[in-house]
N, C-alpha and C positions, 0 to 999 in steps of 0.2 A: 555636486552630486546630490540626487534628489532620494529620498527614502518614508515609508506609509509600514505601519505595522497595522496588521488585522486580527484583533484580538476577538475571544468570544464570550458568549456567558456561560458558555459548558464544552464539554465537547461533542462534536455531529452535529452542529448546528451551523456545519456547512463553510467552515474559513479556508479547508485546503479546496473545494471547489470554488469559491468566489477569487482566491488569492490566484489558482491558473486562469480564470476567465481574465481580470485585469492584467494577467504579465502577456493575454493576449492582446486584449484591448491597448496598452499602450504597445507592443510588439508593434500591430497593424499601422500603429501611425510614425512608425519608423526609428522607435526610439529601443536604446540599447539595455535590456531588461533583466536583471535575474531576482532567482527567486532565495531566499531565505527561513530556515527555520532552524534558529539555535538549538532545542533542543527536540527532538522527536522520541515517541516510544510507540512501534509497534513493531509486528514481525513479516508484514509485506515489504522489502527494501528490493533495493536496485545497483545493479551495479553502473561504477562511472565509468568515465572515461580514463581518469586517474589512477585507477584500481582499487578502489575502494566502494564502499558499500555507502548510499544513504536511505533515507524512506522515501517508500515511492511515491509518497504525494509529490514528494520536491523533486524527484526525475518527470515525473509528469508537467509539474510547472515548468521547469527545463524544457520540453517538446514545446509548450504554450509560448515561451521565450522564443523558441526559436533557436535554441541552444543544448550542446552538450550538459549531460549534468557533471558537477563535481563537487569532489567531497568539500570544501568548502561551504556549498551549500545549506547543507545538516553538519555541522560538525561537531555535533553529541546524539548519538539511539542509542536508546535503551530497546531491548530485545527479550521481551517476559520470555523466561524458561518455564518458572514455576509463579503460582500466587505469590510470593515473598523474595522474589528475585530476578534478576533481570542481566545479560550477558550488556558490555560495555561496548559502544563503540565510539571512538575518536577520531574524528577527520577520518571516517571510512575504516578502521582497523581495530579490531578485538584488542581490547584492553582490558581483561578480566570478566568477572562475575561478581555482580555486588547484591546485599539483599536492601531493599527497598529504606529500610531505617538507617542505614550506612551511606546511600547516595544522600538519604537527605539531609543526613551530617555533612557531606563532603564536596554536594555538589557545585557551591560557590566556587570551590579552586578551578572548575573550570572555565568561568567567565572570563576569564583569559585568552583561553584555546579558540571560544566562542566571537570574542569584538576580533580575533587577528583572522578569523576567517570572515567575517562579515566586512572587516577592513580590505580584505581581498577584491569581494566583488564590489564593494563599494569604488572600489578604484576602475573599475573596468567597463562600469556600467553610469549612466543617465536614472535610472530608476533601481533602488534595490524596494520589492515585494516582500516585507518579512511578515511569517505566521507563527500565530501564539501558537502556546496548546494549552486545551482544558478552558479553564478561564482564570481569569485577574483574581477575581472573588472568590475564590478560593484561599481566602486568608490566611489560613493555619498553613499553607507551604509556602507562603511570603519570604520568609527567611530564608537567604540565602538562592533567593529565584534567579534562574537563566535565563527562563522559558519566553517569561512577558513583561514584568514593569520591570523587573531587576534588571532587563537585559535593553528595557526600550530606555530607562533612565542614564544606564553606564553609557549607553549607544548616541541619545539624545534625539531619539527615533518618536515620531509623533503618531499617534492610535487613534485607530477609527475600530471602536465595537458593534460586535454584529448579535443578532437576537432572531431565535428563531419562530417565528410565528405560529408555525407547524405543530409545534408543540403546548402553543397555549400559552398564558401568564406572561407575554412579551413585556408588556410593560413593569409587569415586579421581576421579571430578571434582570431588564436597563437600569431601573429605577434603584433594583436592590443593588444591583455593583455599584451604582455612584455612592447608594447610602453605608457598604462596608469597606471602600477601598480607603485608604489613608490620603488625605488631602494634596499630597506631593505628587501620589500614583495618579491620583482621580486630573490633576492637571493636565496630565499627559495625553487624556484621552480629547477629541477635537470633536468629535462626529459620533451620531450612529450610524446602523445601516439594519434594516431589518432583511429575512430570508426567509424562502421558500413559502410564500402568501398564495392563494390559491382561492381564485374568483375574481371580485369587481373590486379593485384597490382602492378606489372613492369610500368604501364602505369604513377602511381603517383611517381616513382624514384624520377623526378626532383622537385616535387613539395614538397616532406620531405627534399630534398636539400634545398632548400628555406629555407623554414622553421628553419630548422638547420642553417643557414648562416644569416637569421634576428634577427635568436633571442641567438644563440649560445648555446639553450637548444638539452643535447639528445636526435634523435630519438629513442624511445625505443620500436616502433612498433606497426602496421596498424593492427586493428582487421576488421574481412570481417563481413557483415551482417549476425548477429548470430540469424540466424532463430529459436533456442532454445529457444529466450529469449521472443518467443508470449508464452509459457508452461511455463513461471513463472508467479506467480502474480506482478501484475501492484500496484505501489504506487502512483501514478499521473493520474489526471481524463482525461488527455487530449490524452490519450488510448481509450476513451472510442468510439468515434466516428470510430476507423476501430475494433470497438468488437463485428462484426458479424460473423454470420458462418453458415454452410450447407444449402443454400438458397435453396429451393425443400424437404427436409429432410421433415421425416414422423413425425414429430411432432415440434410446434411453440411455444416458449417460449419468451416473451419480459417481461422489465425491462424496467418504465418509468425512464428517465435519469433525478431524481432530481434534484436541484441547488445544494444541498451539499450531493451528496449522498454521501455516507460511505462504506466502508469494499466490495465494490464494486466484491472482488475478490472473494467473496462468489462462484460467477457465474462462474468461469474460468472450474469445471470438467462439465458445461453442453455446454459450448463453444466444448470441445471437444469430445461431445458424438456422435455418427457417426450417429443413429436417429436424433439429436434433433438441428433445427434451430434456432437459439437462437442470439437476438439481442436487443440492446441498441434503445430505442425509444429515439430520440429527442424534446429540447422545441419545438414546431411550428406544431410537425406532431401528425396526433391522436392514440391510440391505435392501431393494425390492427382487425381488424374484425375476422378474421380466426385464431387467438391465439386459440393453447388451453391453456395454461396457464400464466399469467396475475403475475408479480412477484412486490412485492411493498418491495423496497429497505432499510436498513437502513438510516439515514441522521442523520449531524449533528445540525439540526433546525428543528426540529419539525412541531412546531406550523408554524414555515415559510415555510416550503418545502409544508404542507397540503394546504398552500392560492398557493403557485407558484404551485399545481399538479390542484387545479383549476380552476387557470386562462390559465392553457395550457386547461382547456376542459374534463382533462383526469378522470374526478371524473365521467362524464357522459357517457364517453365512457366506464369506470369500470361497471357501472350499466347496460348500455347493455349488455356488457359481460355476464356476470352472469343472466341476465335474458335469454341470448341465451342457460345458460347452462354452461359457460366455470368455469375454476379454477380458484381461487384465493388464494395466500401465502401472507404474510406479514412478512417480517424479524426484528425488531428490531423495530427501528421506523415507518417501514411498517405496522408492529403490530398494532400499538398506532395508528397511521391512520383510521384503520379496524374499530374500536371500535367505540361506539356511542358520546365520549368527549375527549378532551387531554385540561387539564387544565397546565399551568406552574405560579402558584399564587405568586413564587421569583425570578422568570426573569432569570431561571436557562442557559437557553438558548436562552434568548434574553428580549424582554420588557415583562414583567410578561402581562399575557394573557389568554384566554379560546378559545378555539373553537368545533364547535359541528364537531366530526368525520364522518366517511362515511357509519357508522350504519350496517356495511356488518357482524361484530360481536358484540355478546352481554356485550360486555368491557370496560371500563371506564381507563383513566389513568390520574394519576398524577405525575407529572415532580418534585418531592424532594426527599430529603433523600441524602445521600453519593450515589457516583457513583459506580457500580455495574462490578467489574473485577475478572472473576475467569473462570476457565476451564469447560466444561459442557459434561459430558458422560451421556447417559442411551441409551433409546430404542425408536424407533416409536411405536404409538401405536397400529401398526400389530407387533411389537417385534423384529422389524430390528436395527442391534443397529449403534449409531450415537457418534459423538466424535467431537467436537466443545468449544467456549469459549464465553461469555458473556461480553457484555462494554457499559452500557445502565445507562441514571439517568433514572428514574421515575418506577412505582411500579403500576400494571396491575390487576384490579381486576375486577369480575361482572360475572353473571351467566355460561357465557359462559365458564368460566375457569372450571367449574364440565367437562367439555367435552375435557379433555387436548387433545395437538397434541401433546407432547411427554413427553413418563417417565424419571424421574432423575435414576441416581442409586442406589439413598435411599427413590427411591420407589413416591417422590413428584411428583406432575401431573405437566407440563410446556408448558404454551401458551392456544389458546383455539381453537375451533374447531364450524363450522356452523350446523346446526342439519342434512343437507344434507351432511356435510363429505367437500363439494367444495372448501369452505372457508373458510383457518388455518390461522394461525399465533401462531411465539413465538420470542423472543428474543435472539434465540440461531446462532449466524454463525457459518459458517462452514458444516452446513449440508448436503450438498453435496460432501463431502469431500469423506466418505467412501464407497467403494461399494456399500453395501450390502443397506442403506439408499438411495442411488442415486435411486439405481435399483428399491425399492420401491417406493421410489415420482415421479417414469417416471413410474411406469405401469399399473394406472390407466388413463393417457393419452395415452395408448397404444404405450407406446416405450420401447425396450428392453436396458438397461445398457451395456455399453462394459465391465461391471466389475474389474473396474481398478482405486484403491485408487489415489486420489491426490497427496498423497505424493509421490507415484512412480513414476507418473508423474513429479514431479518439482524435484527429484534425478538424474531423467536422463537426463533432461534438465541442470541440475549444470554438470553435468558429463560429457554430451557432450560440454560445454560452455569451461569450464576448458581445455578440450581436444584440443580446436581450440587456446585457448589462450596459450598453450603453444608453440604452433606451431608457431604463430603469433607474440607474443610479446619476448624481450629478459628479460626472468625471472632472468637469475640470474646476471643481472646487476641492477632489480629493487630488489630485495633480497638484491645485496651491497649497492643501495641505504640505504634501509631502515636500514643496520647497521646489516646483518645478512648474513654469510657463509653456503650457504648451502653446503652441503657434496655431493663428489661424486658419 
């Protein structure tokens, strides 16, 4: 069994898009690929097949694969609630609430949980893809690391670092992690790879000379700014400020940009609908006026995202809205918002608490019970059908739910609906995903669908990605890195 860890110099410097384009790249030439990432932290995840949750960079890898995702594949996220703390998840399932200074005491014990899931796919696959997070250089959390040399040393997993060009300083980001990594770590690394270069790549010759001559690591090759990788979804929120699009377009969609919104990437098929304007509102700025529809996002705080929606103002700006007329959605914890209470009486996601909702539906929720992971098919309630997945605590009841926004497909009613039809909500992501549902929630705003599934979309973004990365990087020296002959 062959295995390549893609470490970075920071983070966003592009390792969860390079890691799906190669689990493409060797996919295409017939070889059996998954992807890995011991530890992840953020609050876009995905539900598997397993029933469990990972981050969605690694379900994404998973589709590049060629393959279901499962929990194995991430089996440690972390999930910020707040600035100093972060919900637990193991092999896909809540395992408490720790605050940031506590995991980093503690996190070693699970490099355990970590090599017997890696041991998994290792068993099952010709290539395991694993990605760091953050970077190596990052030496003050060296102790007790899962993430990258802790986990590539217990593993015995060889590194190729990637640097991002993009941002300037390429060569003192290379050059500085060789110069602060501890000589044991710094062995482990084989190669570079530089990202996201943009122009005539003759022009950086001398400067991979460098590179190669300070640190005496291979270049293994300059990938160009892979404009495919806006067509995948995004795992990291700090996308979110250039996630606008068709400014003039015949219909206005925003999305207040919560503190901790979630699964964010719900929105990515109406970003690219050729009617629809659709953009990320910031803390500081108010709703726009001329929305027609009004999207209230997942999150992973609840009860705290409803006091920060506000103190931005945007609870009053909502109410205009909707008195002018306009739409209202709620996704998950957007839902819970909608409703007239969201109680959390065991501090599920933060200090046990009450607050009164934004009364726009007839619903009540409560924040207990086990967390709620599982796939979600049926129909809109015009009969268009939908295909999405569920990852929500709390349990939604109250008149309004007699008036579902959508059928299961054992016939149960899901979400609720305002007696004028305006204002829905349900717990379901992904809705946007398929055709034929897109087409129906844009054409009561009057916008036509370009009728074109998500998934095709992020296929041919893997496909075109892979395409460049062969071109670009030299594969079958990182192939012999990782301990695997490809054929000619």
């Amino acid at each position: 069994m062959a295995a390549l860890m893609i470490q970075g110099c920071g983070s966003d410097v592009g390792k969860s898009v390079l890691v799906a384009g190669l689990c493409r790249v060797f996919a295409n030439r017939g070889l059996t690929v998954r992807p890995f990432k011991p530890q992840n932290m953020s609050n876009n995840a995905a539900v598997t097949v397993d029933g469990g949750e990972i981050g969605r960079a690694q379900a994404l890898q998973a589709i590049a694969c060629r393959t279901p995702p499962t929990v194995d594949m991430n089996p440690v996220l972390l999930k910020p609630q707040s600035d100093v703390g972060a919900q637990l998840v193991v092999r896909g399932q809540m395992a408490g609430t720790w605050k940031a200074a506590a995991y980093q005491d503690r996190k070693a014990g699970l490099l355990d949980v970590v090599l017997e899931s890696y041991r998994c796919l290792e068993a099952e696959a010709d290539l395991v893809l694993v990605e760091g997070a953050g970077s190596p250089a990052e030496t003050n959390l060296r102790a007790g690391d899962i993430a990258n040399m802790g986990f590539a040393r217990a593993a015995g997993v060889p590194v190729v670092l990637v640097g991002d060009i993009d941002r300037g300083h390429v060569i003192a980001a290379l050059a500085g992690a060789h110069a602060v990594l501890e000589p044991d770590d710094r062995a482990m690394i084989a190669g570079f790879l530089i990202n996201k270069f943009r122009g005539d790549p003759s022009l950086f010759d001398a400067g991979r000379a460098e590179i190669e001559r300070r640190t005496g690591w291979a270049d293994l090759g300059m990938a160009p700014w892979l404009a495919a990788a806006r067509r995948l979804p995004a795992e990291d929120a700090v996308v979110l400020d250039k996630a606008q699009a068709g400014a003039g377009r015949k219909v206005r969609i925003v999305v207040p940009m919560l503190s901790r919104i979630a699964n964010f990437d719900d929105f990515d098929p109406l970003r690219a609908e050729p009617e629809v304007e659709f953009g990320f509102v910031p803390p500081g700025s108010p709703l726009p006026g001329d929305a027609d529809l009004v999207i209230l996002p997942g999150t992973k705080a609840t009860l705290a995202d409803l006091g920060f929606l506000r103190a931005q103002g945007w609870d009053i700006d909502l109410l205009a809205h909707v008195r002018r007329g306009g739409r209202v959605l709620g996704v998950c914890g957007g839902y819970q918002m909608l409703g007239r209470s969201i109680a959390d009486p065991d501090g599920v996601e933060g200090p046990p608490g009450r607050a009164e909702g934004l009364s726009l539906l007839d619903v009540e929720t409560v924040l207990t019970g086990d967390k709620v992971l599982r796939p979600a098919r049926g129909t809109l309630a015009s009969g268009e059908p939908f295909e999405g997945y569920e990852i929500h605590v709390g349990r939604t009841s109250g008149a309004g739910t007699a008036r579902p926004f959508l059928v299961r497909e054992d016939g149960a009613g899901e979400g609720a609906t305002s007696p004028d039809g305006k204002i829905a909500g349900a717990y379901v992501h992904g809705l946007f995903d398929r055709a034929p549902a897109r087409a129906a929630l844009l054409r009561p705003l009057g916008a036509t669908s370009d009728g074109l599934d998500q998934q095709a979309r992020v296929d041919a973004a893997l496909d075109e990605i892979a395409a460049a990365l062969e071109t670009h990087f030299a594969i079958g020296r990182l192939a012999a890195i990782a301990g695997l002959e490809l054929r000619p």
